[in-house]
DOMARVEX-9011 format. One line per 4 residues: their letters; for each residue x, y, z of C-alpha. Coordinates in steps of 0.001 Angstrom, whole numbers, m for minus. Each point is the difference from the previous one (the first is absolute). Example, Ala and Ser with C-alpha at 12.3 -4.5 7.8 and 13.67 -1.06 7.14 Angstrom:
BEGIN
AS = 12300 m4500 7800 ~ 1370 3440 m660
END
This chain:
BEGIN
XXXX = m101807 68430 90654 ~ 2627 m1799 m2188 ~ 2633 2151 m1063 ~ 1722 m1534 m3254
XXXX = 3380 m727 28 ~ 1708 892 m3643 ~ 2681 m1567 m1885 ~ 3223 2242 m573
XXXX = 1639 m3040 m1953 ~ 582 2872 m3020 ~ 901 2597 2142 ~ 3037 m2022 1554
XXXX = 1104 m591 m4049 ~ 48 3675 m669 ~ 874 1023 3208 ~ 2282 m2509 1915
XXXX = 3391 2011 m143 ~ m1458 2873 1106 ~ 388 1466 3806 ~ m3156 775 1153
XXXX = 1609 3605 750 ~ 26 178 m4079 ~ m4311 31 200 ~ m518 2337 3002
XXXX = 2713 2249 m339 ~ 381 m396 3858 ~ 2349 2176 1709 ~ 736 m1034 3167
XXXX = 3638 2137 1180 ~ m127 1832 3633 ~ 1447 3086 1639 ~ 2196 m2778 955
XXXX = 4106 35 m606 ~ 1793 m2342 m2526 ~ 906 m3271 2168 ~ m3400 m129 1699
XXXX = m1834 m57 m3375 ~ 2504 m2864 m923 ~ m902 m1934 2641 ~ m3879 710 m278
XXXX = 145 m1228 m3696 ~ 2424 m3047 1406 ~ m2523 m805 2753 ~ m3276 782 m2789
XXXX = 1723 m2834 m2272 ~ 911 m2472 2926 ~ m3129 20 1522 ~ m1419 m290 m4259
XXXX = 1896 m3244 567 ~ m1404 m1081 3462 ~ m3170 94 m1514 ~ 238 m1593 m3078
XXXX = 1711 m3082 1949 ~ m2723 81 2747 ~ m2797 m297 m2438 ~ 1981 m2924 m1196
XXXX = m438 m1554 3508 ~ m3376 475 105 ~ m287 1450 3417 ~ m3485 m540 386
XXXX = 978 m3740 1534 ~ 1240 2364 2676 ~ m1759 2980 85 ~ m3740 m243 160
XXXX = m147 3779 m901 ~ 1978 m76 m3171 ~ m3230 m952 m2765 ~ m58 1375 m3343
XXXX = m964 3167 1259 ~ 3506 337 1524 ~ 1292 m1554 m2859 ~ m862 3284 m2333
XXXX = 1104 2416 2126 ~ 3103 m1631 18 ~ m303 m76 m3502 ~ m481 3559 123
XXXX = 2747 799 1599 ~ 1800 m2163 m2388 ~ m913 2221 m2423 ~ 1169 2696 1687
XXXX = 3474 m1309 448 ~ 989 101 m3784 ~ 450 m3215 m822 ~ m722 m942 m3605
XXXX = m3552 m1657 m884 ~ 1991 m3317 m876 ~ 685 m715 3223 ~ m3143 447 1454
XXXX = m2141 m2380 m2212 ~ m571 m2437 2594 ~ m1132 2776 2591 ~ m2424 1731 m3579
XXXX = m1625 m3061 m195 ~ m2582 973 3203 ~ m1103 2181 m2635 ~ m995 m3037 m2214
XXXX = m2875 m1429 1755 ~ m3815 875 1202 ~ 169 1706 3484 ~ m2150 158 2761
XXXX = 773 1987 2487 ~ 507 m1355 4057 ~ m97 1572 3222 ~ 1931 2767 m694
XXXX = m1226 1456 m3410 ~ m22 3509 563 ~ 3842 m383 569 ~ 439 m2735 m3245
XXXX = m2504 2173 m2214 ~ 2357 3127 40 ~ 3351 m1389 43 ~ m1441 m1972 m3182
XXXX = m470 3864 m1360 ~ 3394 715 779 ~ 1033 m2886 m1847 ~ m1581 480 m3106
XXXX = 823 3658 163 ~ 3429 m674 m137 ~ 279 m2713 m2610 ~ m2694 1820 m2740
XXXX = m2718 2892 900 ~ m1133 m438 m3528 ~ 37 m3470 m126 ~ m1699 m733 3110
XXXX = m2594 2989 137 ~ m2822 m2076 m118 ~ 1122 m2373 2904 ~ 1311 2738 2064
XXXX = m3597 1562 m595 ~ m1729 m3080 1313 ~ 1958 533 3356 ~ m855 3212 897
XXXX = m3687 m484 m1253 ~ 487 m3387 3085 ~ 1115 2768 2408 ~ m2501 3187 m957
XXXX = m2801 m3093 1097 ~ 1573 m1232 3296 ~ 470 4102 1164 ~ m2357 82 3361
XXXX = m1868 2744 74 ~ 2020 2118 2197 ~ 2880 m286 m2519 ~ 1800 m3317 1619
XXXX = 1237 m3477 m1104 ~ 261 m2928 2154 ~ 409 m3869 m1117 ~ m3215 m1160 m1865
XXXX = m1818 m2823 1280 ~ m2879 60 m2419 ~ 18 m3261 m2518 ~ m1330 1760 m2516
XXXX = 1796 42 m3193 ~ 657 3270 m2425 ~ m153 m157 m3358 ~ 2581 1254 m1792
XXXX = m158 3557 m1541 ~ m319 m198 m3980 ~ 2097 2548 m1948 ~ 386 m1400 m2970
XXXX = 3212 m239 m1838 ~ 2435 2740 120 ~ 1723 1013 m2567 ~ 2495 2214 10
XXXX = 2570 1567 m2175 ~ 3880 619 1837 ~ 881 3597 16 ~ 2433 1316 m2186
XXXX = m2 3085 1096 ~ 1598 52 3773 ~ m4129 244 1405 ~ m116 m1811 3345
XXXX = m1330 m3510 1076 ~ m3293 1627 811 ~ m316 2146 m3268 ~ 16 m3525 m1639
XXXX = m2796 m1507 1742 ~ m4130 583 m972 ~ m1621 1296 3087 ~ m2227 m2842 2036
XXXX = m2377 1337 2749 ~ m1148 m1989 2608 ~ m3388 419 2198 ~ m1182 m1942 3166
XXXX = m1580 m3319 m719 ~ m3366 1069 1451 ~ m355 m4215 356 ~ 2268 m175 2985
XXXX = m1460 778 3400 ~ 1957 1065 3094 ~ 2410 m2578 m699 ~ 903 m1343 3327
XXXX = 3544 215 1187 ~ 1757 m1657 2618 ~ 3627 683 1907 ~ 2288 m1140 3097
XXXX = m1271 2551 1993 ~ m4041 170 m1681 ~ m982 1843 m2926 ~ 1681 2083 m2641
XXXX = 3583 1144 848 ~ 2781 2448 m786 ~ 2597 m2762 m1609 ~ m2422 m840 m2546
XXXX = m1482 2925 m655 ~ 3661 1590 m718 ~ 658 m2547 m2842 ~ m3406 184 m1868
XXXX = 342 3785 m121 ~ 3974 m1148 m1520 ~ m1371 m2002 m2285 ~ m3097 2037 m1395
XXXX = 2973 3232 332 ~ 1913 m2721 m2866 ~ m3054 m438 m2021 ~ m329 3713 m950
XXXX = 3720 m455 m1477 ~ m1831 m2330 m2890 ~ m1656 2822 m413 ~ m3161 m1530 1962
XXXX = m2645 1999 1490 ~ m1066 m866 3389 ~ m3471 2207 1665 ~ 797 3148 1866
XXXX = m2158 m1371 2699 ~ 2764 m2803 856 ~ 2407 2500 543 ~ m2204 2403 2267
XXXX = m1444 m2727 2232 ~ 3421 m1133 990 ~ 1680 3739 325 ~ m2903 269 2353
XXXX = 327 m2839 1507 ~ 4289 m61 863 ~ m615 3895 1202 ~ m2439 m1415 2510
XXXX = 1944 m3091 617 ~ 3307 2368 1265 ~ 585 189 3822 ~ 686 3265 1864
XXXX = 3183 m1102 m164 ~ 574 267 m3492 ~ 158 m3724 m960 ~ m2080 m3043 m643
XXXX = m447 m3259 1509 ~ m1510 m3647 m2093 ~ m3442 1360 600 ~ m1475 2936 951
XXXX = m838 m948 3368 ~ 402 2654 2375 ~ m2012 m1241 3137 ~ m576 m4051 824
XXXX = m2998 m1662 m1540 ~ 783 m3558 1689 ~ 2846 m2402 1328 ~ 729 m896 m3676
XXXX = 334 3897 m1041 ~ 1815 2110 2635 ~ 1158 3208 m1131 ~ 2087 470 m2455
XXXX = 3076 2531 93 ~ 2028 1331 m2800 ~ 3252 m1832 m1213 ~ 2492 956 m2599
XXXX = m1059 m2928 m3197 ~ m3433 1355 572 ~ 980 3580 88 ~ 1810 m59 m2996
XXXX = m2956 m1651 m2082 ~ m2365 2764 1287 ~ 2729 2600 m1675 ~ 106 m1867 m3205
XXXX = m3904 m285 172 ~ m804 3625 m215 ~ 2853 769 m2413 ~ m1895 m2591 m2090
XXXX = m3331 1475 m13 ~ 768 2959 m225 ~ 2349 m137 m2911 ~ m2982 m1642 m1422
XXXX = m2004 2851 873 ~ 1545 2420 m2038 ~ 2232 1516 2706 ~ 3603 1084 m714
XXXX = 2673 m1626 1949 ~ 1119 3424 1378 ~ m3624 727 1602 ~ 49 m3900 1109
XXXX = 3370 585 2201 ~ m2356 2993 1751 ~ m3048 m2505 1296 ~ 308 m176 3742
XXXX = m1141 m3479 143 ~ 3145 m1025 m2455 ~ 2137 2619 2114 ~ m1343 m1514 3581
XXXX = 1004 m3697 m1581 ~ 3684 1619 m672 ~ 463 1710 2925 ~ m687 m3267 2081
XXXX = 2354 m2137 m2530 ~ 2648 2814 958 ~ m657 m356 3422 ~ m76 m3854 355
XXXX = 2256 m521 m2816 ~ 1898 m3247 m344 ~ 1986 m2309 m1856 ~ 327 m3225 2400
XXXX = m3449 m221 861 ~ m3651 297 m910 ~ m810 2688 1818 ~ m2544 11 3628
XXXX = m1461 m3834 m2222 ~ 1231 m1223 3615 ~ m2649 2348 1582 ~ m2564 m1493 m2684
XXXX = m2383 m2522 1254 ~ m869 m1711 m3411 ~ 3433 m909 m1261 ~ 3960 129 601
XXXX = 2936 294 m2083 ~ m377 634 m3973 ~ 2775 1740 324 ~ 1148 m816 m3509
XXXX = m3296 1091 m1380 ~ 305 3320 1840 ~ 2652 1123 m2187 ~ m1145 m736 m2905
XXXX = m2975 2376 1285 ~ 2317 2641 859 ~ 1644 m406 m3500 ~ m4287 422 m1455
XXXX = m388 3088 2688 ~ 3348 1978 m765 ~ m421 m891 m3805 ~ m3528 527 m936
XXXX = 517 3364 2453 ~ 2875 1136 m2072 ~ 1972 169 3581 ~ 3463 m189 m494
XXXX = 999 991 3788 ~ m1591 m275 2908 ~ 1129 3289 1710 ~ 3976 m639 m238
XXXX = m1004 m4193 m140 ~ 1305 m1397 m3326 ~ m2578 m2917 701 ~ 818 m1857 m3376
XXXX = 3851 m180 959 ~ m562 m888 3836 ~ m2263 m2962 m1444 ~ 2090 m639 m2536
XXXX = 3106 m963 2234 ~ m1642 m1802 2570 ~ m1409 m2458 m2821 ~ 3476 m135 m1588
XXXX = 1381 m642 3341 ~ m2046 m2967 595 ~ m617 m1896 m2621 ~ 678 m3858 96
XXXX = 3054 m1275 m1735 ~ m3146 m1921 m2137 ~ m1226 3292 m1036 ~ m3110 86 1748
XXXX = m1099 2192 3242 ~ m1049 m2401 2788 ~ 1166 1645 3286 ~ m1948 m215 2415
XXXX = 2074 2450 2190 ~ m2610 2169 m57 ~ m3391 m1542 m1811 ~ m6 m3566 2442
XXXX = m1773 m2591 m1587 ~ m2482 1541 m1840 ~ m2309 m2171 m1829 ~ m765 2940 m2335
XXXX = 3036 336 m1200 ~ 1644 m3374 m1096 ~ 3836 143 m1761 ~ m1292 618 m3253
XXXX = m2435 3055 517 ~ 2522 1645 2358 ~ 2387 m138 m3052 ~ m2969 1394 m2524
XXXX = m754 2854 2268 ~ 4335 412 470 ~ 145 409 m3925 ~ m2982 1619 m428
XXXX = 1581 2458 2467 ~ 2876 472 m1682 ~ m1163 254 m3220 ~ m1762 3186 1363
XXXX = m2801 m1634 m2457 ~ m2764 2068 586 ~ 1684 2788 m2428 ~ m1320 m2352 m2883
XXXX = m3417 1656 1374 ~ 1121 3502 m789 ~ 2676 572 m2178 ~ 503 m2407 m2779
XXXX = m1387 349 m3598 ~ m1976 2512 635 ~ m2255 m2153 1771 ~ m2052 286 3262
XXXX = m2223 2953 m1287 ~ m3482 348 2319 ~ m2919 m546 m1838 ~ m3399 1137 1924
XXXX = m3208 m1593 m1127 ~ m3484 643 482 ~ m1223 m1551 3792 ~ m2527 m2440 150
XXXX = m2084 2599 1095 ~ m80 1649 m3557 ~ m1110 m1200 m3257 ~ 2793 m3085 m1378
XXXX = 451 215 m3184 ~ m860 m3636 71 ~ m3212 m1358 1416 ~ 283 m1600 3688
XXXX = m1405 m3510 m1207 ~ 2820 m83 m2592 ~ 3438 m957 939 ~ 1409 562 m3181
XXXX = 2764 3101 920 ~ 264 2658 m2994 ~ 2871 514 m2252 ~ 517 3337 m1108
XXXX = 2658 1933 m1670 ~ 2177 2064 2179 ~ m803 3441 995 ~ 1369 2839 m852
X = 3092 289 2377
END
C-alpha cells in the first residue's frame, strides 16, 4: 500500500499563529496543585524544544531506530505540545511526500491518524480513511496485528472529494463530516504477520485498535466485526493474574517462545484495548468500569503499581526496559478508563514528578537509571512518550469537540451496504443523533 502524503502548505498560511490547543480544544490540567502544573507545562515546552533541535541533528546518523516512523510520532507529540504550526514546517513536511510504510507500519499507520486528526478531521477524512481501511485488511483472524511481511501493495481507498461546509452553528467536528463506511477488502488473504517473539502481538495490536478508535472521530465507520474479534481476543489473551504479557503465550511452544508473563506496558494496553472496543460497541463508560477483565487489569496495575519502572518487563523473556513507553500506556489505560485514582494512588501526579524530576538540563528524558540501554527507546522517543505523558493526550480521544462518538457498523458477516469486490467506502449523511 502507498499511503499519500498531503501538502498543508495553505493550512500553515491560515493557520501558522495558531496553538494547536486553539483546533482541539485540548484540556490537559490535573488533580494536581499550582507549582507542579507549572513545572509540567515548563518541562512540556522544554522537552517541545529538545525535539525540535534533535530533529535538526538528524539522529538517525546515531540511532538506527529513529526512521520516519519515529519521526511522526515525534511530530505528534509536537503537536501536542502547543507550539504554533510555523514552527513546525520543517517537521509537516513528512506529510508532503508518497509513503510506504517499513517494518513497523502498524505503529507508523496510526500515529499518522493521530496526526492528521489533530491538524484537520475534515480536511484529511479521506486520508485518515485510507489508514484504517490498511488496518481493517491486516486484522488476523483472531482479532490481532503483528508487522506485515507481505509485499503486496494496497491500493488506496477512493472517496472522492469532500466537501464540506464549516459550522456556524457550534455542531461538533464530527457533525461536519459526511459519513464513510468501510468493509474488509475481501482481496487480502490471511495477511501474514511477523514479530520479535513470532506472530501477531499485543504492542501492535494496541495501536491499530488506537488508530481505527481515531478514525471513528472523522466520523468514519469501521465493521463491528473488527471490534468483536479483538474484545474476544484481549479477554482471552488476560492471565489469571489479571494482566497481559507481548503475546498470549501462556505455556512454551519452543526455545524461541518461552512463556510469557504479564508486565505493566502490556497490562495497561490490554485496559485501553477493551475500553476501546467496547466504547465502540455501544457500551457506556459506567457499565465499561464494571467488566471484570478491565477490573482484573486495574486491580493488578494497583497492585504492581509503579512510577520508576516498567513493571515485572524484568520477569519478561521477550524484552526489557520500555520503561518510557510504559507510561505513556498507563497515561492510555487511566485515560481511556476514565480512572482518575488508583485506590488512594494519584497515578498522574506520582508520574508527573518523577518526569519533572528527571529531565535533562537539554529537555529531553534519557536516564537510564531505570530503563538501561534500551534499544527501543532511543533519546528522542523516551521524550515523545514523556510529553505524550504529560500532556495526558489521550483526553483528545474523549472529550474534545464533541468528538469520539462510537459508531457500530454492520459485520462482515451481514449484508455491506457496499459490495465486497468494491472498495469504494460509502458517504452518507449523518444519522439522526
Amino acid at each position: 500500500m502507498i499511503i499519500m502524503r498531503y501538502v498543508l502548505f495553505l493550512a500553515l498560511m491560515v493557520l501558522a499563529v495558531l496553538p494547536v490547543s486553539g483546533l482541539q480544544a485540548e484540556d490537559n490540567k490535573s488533580n494536581v496543585d499550582t507549582k507542579l502544573q507549572k513545572e509540567i507545562d515548563t518541562a512540556i515546552q522544554k522537552g517541545a524544544e529538545y525535539l525540535l533541535k534533535h530533529w535538526k541533528n538528524q539522529p538517525g546518523k546515531n540511532e538506527p531506530n529513529f526512521g520516519e516512523g519515529e519521526k511522526l510520532f515525534c511530530l505528534y507529540a509536537l503537536l501536542h505540545a502547543d507550539l504554533p504550526l510555523d514552527r513546525l514546517k520543517e517537521q509537516l513536511m513528512l506529510l508532503q511526500k508518497p509513503y510506504q510504510p517499513n517494518f513497523a507500519v502498524v505503529y507508523e499507520v496510526p500515529i499518522l491518524i493521530f496526526v492528521l486528526n489533530l491538524l484537520d478531521p475534515v480536511k484529511y477524512q479521506n486520508e485518515i480513511a485510507e489508514c484504517a481501511q490498511f488496518l481493517i485488511d491486516t486484522q488476523t483472524p483472531d482479532g490481532q496485528w503483528g508487522y506485515p511481511v507481505t509485499n503486496k501493495r494496497f491500493s488506496p481507498v477512493q472517496t472522492g472529494k469532500v466537501t464540506v461546509t464549516p459550522s456556524k452553528n457550534g455542531k461538533s467536528v464530527i457533525d461536519q463530516l459526511p459519513r464513510i463506511k468501510l468493509i474488509r477488502n475481501n482481496n487480502v488473504k490471511n495477511v501474514e504477520v511477523q514479530s520479535r517473539g513470532g506472530g501477531a502481538n499485543n504492542s501492535c495490536t494496541q495501536f491499530a485498535l488506537l488508530g481505527l478508535s481515531a478514525a471513528t472521530q472523522a466520523n468514519i465507520e469501521i465493521p463491528k466485526d473488527v471490534w468483536e474479534h479483538s474484545l474476544k481476543y484481549w479477554q482471552k489473551a488476560q492471565y489469571q493474574d489479571g494482566g497481559w504479557g507481548y503475546q498470549h503465550l501462556p505455556t512454551p511452544s519452543s526455545k524461541l517462545q518461552p512463556r510469557d508473563t504479564s508486565y505493566g506496558s502490556m497490562t495497561c494496553a490490554g485496559i485501553s484495548s477493551l475500553v476501546i472496543c467496547l466504547r465502540q460497541l455501544g457500551k457506556d463508560i459506567k457499565d465499561i468500569k464494571k467488566d471484570t477483565h478491565i477490573q482484573g487489569g486495574l486491580n493488578w496495575i494497583l497492585k504492581n503499581f509503579s512510577v520508576t519502572e516498567n513493571p515485572l518487563v524484568s520477569s519478561n523473556n521477550f524484552l526489557k526496559g520500555c520503561f518510557y513507553y510504559y507510561l505513556y500506556s498507563l497515561e492510555r489505560a487511566m485515560t481511556l478508563s476514565e480512572t482518575e485514582m488508583l485506590d488512594e494512588i494519584n497515578w498522574y501526579k506520582k508520574g508527573a514528578q518523577y518526569l519533572v524530576s528527571y529531565q535533562d538540563a537539554d529537555g529531553g528524558w534519557s536516564d537510564t537509571r531505570v530503563a538501561g540501554k534500551d534499544e527501543l527507546e532511543p533519546p528522542a522517543l523516551r521524550t515523545v512518550y514523556a510529553i505524550l505523558f504529560l500532556k495526558r493526550a489521550s483526553r483528545v480521544y474523549i472529550t474534545p469537540l464533541g468528538r469520539g462518538k462510537a459508531v457500530v457498523t454492520p459485520s462482515s458477516t451481514e449484508t455491506p451496504q457496499t459490495t465486497p469486490t468494491d472498495n469504494k467506502p460509502k458517504e452518507e449523511n449523518n444519522p439522526k443523533k
